[in-house]
Residue frames as qw, qx, qy, qz and C-alpha x, y, z in Angstrom:
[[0.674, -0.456, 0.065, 0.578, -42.28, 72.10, 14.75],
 [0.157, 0.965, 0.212, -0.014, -41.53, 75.59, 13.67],
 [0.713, 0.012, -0.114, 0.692, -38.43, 75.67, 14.75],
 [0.086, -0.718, -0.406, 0.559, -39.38, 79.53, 16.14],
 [0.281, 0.855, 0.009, -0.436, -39.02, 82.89, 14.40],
 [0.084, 0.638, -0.718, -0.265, -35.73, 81.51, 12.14],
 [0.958, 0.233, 0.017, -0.165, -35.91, 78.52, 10.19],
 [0.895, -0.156, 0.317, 0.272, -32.82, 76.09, 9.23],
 [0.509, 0.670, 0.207, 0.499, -31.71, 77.84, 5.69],
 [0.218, -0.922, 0.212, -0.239, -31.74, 81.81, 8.16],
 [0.497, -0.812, 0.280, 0.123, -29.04, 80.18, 10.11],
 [0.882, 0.207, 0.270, 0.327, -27.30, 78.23, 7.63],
 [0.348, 0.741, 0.274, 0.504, -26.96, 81.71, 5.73],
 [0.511, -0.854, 0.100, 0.003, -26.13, 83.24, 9.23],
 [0.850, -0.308, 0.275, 0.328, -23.57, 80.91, 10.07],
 [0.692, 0.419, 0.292, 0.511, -21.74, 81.71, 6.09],
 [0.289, 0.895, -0.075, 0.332, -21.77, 85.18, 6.47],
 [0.449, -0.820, 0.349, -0.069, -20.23, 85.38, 10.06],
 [0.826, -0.333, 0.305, 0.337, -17.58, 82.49, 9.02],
 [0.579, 0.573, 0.207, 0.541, -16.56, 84.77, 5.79],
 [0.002, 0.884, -0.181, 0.431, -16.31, 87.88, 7.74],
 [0.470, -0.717, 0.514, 0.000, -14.48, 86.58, 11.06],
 [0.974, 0.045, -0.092, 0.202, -12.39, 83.44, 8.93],
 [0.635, 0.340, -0.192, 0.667, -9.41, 85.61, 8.63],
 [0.262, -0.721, -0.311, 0.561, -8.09, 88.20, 11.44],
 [0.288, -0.387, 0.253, 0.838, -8.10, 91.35, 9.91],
 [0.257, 0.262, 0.826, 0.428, -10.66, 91.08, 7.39],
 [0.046, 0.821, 0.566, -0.050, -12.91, 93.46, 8.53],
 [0.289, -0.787, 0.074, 0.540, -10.39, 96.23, 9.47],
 [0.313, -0.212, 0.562, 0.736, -9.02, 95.70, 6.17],
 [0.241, 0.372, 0.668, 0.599, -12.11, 96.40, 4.71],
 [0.268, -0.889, -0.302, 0.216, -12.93, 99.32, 6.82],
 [0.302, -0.613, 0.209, 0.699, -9.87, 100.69, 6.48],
 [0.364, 0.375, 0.611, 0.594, -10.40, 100.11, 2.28],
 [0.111, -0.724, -0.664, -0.148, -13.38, 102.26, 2.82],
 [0.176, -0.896, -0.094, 0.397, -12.00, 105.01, 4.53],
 [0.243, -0.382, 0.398, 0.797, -9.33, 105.43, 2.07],
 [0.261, 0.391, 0.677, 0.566, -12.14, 105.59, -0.60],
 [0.141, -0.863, -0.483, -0.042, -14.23, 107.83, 1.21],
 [0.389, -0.773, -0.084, 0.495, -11.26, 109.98, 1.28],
 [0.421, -0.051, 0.605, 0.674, -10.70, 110.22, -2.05],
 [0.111, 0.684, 0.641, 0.329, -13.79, 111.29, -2.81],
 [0.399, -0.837, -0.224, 0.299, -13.84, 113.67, -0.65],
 [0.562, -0.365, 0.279, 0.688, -10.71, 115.12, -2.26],
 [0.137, 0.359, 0.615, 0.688, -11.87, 114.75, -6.02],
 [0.047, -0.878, -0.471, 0.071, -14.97, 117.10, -4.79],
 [0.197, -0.772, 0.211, 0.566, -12.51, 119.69, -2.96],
 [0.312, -0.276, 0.443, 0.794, -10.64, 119.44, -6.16],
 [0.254, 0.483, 0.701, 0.459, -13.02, 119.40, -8.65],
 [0.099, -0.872, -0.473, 0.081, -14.62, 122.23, -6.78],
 [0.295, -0.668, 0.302, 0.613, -11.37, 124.53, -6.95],
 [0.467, 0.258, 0.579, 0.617, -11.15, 123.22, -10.77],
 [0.249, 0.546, 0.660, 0.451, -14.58, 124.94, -11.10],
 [0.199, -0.917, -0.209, 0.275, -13.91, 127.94, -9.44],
 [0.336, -0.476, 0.376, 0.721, -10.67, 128.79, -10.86],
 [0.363, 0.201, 0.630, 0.656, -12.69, 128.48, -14.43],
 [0.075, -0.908, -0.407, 0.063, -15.39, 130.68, -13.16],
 [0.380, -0.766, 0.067, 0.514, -12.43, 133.35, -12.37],
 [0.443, 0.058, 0.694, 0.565, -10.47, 132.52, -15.49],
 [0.088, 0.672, 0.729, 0.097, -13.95, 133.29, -17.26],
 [0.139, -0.884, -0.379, 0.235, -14.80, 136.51, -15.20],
 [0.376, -0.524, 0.286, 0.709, -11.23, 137.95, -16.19],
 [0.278, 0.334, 0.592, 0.679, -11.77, 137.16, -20.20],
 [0.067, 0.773, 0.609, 0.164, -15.02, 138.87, -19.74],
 [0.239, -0.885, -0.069, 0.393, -13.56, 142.12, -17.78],
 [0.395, -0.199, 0.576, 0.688, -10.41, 142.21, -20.58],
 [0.131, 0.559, 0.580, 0.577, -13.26, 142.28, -23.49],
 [0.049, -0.808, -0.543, 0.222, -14.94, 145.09, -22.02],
 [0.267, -0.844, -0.065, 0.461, -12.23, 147.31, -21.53]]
């Protein structure tokens, strides 16, 4: 008795995940929604970081045109 492709333990371990994610309503959405607000932060810090390192590149390019002249 094989008990087919899943054994006792697979569904036990089923059974736990799906009664942690659906026990509470909301639980997922709240951790979807976590997620987008992290993945939008990041997304920010990039854009910003990426303006940081463009404004020191300019910054830079000016000293360098000042020393010349």
């Amino acid at each position: 008795m094989s008990g087919g492709i899943f054994g006792i333990w697979q569904w036990v371990v089923v059974g736990l995940i799906v009664v942690l994610l659906f026990a509470r309503p909301g639980k997922i959405s709240g951790l979807m929604g976590d997620f987008g607000k992290g993945l939008s932060n990041f997304k920010k810090g990039m854009k910003d970081e990426g303006n940081e390192k463009q404004n020191i590149e300019e910054d830079v390019s000016d000293n360098t045109d000042k020393n010349k002249s």
